[in-house]
ROZA-376612 format. One record per atom (N, C-alpha, C, O, CB): residue number from 0; residue in three letters; atom name; x, y negated, z. Coordinates in steps of 0.001 Angstrom, whole numbers, m for minus. Each point is the difference from the previous one (the first is absolute). Glycine has a CB too. Example, Ala and Ser with C-alpha at 12.3 -4.5 7.8 and 13.67 -1.06 7.14 Angstrom:
<recs>
[rec 0 "Ala" "N" [13190 5690 7800]],
[rec 0 "Ala" "CA" [m890 m1190 0]],
[rec 0 "Ala" "C" [900 m1200 0]],
[rec 0 "Ala" "O" [1036 19 665]],
[rec 0 "Ala" "CB" [m2928 1154 581]],
[rec 1 "Ser" "N" [1542 m2223 m1966]],
[rec 1 "Ser" "CA" [820 m1190 60]],
[rec 1 "Ser" "C" [m770 m1090 730]],
[rec 1 "Ser" "O" [509 m1108 169]],
[rec 1 "Ser" "CB" [675 1736 m2314]],
</recs>
This chain:
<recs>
[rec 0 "Unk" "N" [m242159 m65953 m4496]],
[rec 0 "Unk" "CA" [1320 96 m589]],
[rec 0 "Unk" "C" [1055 m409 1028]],
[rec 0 "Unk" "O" [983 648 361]],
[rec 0 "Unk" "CB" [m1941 m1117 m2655]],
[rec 1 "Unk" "N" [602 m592 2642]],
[rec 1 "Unk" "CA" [698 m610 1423]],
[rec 1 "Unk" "C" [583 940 1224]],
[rec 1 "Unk" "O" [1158 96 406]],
[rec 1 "Unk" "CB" [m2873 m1905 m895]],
[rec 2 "Unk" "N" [701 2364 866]],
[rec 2 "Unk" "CA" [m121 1267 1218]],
[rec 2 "Unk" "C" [717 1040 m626]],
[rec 2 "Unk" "O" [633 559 896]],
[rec 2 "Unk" "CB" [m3008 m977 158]],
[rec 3 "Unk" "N" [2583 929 m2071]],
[rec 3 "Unk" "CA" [173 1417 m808]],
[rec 3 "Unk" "C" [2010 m424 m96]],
[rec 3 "Unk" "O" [851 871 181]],
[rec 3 "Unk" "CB" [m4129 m349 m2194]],
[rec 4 "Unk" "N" [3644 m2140 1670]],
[rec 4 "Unk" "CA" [1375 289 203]],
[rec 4 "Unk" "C" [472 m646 1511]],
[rec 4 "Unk" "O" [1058 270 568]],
[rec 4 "Unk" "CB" [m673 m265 m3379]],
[rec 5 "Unk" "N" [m1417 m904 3300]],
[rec 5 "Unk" "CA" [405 72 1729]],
[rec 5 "Unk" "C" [305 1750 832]],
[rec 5 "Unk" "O" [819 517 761]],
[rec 5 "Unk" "CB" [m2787 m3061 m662]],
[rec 6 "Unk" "N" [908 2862 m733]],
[rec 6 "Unk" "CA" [459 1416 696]],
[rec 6 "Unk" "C" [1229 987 82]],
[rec 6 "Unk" "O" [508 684 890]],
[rec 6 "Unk" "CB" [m2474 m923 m1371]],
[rec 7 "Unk" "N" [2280 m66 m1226]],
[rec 7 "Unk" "CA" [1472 960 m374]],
[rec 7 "Unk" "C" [1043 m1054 763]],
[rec 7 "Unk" "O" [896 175 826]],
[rec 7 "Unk" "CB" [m1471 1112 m3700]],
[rec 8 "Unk" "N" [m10 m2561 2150]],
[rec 8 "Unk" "CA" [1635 m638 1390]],
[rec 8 "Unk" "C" [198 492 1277]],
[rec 8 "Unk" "O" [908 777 296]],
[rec 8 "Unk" "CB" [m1159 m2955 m932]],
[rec 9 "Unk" "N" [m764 1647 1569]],
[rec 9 "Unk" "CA" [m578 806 1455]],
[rec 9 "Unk" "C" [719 1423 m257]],
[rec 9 "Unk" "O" [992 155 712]],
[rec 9 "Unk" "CB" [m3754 m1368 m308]],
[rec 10 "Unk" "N" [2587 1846 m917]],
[rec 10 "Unk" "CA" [405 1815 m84]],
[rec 10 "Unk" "C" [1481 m56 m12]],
[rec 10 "Unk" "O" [761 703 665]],
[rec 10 "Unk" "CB" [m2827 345 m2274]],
[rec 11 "Unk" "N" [2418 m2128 627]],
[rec 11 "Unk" "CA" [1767 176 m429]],
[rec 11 "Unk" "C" [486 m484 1527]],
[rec 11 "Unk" "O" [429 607 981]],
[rec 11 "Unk" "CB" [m139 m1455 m4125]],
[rec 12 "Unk" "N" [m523 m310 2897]],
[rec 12 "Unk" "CA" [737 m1029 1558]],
[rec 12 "Unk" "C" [48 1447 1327]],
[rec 12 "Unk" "O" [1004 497 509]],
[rec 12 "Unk" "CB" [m2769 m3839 m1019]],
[rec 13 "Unk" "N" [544 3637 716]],
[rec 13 "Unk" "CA" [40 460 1443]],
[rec 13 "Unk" "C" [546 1439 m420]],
[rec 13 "Unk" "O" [507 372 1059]],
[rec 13 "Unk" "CB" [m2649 m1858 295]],
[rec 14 "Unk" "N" [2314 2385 m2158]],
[rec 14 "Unk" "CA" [606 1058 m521]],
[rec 14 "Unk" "C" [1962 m333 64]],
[rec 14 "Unk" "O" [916 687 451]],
[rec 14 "Unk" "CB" [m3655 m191 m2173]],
[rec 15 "Unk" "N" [2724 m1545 1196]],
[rec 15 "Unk" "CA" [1546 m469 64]],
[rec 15 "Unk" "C" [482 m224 1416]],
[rec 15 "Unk" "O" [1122 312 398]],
[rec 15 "Unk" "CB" [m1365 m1490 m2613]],
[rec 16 "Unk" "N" [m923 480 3106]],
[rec 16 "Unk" "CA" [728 m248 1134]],
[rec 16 "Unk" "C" [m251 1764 978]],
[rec 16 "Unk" "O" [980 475 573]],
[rec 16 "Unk" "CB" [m1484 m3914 m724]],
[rec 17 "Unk" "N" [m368 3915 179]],
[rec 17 "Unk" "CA" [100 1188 290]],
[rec 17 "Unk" "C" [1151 1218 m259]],
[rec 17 "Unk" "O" [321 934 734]],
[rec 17 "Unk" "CB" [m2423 m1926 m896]],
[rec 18 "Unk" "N" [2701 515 m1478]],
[rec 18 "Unk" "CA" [1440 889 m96]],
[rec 18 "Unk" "C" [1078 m978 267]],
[rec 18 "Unk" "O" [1067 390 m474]],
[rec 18 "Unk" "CB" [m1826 1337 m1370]],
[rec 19 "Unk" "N" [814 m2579 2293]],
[rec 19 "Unk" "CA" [706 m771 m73]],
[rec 19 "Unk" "C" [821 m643 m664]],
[rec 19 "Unk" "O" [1045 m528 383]],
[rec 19 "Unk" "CB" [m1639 1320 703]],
[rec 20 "Unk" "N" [82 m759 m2224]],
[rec 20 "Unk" "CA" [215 m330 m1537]],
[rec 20 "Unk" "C" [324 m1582 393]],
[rec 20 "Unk" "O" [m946 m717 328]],
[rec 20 "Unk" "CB" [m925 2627 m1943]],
[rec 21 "Unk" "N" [3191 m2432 1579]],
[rec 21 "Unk" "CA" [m303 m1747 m246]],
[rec 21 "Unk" "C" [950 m809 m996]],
[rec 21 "Unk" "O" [m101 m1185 m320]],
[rec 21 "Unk" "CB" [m636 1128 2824]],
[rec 22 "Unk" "N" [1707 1019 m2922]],
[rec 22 "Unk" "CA" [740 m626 m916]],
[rec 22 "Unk" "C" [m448 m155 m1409]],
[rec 22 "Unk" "O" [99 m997 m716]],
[rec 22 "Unk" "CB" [1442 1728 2137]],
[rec 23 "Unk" "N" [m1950 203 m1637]],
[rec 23 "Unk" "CA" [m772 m59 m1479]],
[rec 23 "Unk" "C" [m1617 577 153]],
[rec 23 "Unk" "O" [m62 1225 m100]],
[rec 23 "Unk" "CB" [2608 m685 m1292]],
[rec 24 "Unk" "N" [m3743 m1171 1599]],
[rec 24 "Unk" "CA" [m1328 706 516]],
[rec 24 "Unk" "C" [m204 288 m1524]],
[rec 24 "Unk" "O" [14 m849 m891]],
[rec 24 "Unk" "CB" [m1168 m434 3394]],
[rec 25 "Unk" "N" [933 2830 m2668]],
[rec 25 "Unk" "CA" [m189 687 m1083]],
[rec 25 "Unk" "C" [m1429 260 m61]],
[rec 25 "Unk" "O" [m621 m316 m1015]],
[rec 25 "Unk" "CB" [2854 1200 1036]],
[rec 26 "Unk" "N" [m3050 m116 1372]],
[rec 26 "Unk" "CA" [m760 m89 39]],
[rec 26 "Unk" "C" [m911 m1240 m109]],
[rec 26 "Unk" "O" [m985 95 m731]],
[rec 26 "Unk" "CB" [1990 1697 1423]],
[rec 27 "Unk" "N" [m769 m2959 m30]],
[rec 27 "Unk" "CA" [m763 m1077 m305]],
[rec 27 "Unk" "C" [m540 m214 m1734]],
[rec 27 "Unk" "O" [m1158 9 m418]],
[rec 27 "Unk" "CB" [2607 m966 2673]],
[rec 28 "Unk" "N" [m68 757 m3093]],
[rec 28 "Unk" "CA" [40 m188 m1038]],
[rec 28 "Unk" "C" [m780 808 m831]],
[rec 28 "Unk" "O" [m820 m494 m774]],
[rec 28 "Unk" "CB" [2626 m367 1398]],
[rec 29 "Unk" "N" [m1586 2269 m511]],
[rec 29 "Unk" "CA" [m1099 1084 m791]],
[rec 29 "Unk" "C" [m1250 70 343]],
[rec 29 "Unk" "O" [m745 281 m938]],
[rec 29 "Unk" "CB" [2295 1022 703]],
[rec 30 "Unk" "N" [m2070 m1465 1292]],
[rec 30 "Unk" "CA" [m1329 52 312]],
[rec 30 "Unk" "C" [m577 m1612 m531]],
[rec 30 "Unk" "O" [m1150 m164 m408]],
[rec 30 "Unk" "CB" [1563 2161 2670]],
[rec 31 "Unk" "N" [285 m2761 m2197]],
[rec 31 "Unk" "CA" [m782 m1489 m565]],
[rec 31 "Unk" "C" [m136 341 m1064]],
[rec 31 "Unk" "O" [m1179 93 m342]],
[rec 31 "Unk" "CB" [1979 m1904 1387]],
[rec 32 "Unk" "N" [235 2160 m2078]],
[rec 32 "Unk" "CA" [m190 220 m1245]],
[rec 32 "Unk" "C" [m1241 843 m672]],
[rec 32 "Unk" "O" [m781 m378 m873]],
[rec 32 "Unk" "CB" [3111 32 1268]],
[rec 33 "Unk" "N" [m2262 1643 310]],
[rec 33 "Unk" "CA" [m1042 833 m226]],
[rec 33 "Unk" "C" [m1573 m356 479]],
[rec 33 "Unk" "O" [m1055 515 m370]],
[rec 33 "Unk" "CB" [3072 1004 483]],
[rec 34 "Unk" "N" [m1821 m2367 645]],
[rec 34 "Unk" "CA" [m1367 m974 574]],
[rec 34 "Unk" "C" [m528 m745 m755]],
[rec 34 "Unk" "O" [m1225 m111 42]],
[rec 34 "Unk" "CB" [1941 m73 1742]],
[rec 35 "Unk" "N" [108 m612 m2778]],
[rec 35 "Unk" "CA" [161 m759 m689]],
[rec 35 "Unk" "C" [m627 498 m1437]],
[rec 35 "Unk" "O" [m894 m747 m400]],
[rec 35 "Unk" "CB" [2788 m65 1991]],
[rec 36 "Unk" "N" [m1692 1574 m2171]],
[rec 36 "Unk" "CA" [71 896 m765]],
[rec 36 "Unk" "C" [m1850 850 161]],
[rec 36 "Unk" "O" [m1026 137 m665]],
[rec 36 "Unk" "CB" [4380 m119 984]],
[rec 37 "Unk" "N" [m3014 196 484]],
[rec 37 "Unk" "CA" [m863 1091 465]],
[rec 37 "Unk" "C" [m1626 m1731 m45]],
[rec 37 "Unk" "O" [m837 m36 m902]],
[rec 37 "Unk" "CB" [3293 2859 3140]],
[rec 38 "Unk" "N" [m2418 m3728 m1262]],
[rec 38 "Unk" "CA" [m1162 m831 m29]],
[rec 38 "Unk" "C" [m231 m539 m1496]],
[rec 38 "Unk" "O" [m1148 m352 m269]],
[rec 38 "Unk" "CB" [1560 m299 2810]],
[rec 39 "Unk" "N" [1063 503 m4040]],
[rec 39 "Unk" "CA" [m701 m202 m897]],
[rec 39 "Unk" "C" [m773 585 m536]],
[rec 39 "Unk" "O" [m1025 m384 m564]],
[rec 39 "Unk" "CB" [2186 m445 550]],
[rec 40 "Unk" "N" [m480 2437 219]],
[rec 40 "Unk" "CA" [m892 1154 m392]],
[rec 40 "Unk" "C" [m1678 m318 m131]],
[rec 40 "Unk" "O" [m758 m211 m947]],
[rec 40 "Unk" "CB" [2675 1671 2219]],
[rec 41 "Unk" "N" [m2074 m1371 284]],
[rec 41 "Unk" "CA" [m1225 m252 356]],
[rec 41 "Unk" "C" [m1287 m919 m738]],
[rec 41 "Unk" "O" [m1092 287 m491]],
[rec 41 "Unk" "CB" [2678 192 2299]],
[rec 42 "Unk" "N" [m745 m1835 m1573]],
[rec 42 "Unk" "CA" [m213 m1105 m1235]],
[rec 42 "Unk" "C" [m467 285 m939]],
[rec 42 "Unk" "O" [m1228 5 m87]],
[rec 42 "Unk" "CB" [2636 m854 497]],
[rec 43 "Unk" "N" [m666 1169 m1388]],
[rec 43 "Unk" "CA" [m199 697 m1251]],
[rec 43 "Unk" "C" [m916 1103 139]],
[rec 43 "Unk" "O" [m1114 m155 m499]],
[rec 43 "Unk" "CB" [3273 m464 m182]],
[rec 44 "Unk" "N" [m1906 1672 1250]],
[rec 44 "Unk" "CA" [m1247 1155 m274]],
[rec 44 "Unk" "C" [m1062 m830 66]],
[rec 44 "Unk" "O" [m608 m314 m1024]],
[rec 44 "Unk" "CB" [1447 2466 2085]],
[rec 45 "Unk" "N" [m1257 m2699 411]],
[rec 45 "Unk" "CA" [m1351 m1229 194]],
[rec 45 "Unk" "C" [m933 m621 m925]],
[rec 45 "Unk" "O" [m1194 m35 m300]],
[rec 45 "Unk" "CB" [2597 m540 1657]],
[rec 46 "Unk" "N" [186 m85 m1779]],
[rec 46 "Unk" "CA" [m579 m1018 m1329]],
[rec 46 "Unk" "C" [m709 667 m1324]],
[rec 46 "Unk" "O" [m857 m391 m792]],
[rec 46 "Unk" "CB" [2921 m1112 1432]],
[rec 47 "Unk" "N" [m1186 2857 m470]],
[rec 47 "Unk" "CA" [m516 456 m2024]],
[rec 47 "Unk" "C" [m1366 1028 635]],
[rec 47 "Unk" "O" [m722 391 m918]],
[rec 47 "Unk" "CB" [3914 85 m1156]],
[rec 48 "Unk" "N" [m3383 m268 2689]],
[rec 48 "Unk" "CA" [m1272 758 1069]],
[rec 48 "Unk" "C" [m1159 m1108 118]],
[rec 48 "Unk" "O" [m1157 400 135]],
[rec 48 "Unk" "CB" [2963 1102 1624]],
[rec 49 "Unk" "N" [m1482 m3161 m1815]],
[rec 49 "Unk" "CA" [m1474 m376 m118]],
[rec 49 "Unk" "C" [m313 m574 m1124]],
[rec 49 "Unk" "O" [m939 m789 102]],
[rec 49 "Unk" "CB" [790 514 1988]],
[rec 50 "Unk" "N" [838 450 m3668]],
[rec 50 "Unk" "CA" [43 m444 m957]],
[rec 50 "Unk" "C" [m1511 521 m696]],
[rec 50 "Unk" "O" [m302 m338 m1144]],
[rec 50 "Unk" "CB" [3125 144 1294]],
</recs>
């Protein structure tokens, strides 16, 4: 779960500094979220899969 939203941060951060995004990092922000999102997903499918 850890790795799954380290990664979307990692993706946003270096995506922002690549457009040079620094006043408002949009990208940072959406990709955490969806990382975020996306590892509870995971979670959950996991969990009701070894019930």
């Amino acid at each position: 779960m850890g790795a799954i939203i380290f990664v979307g941060m990692y993706g946003g951060i270096k995506l922002d500094e690549y457009l040079g995004i620094k006043k408002f990092p949009i990208f940072t922000i959406v990709l955490s979220l969806l990382s975020v999102f996306g590892a509870i997903y995971f979670v959950i499918k996991d969990f009701l899969k070894k019930k």
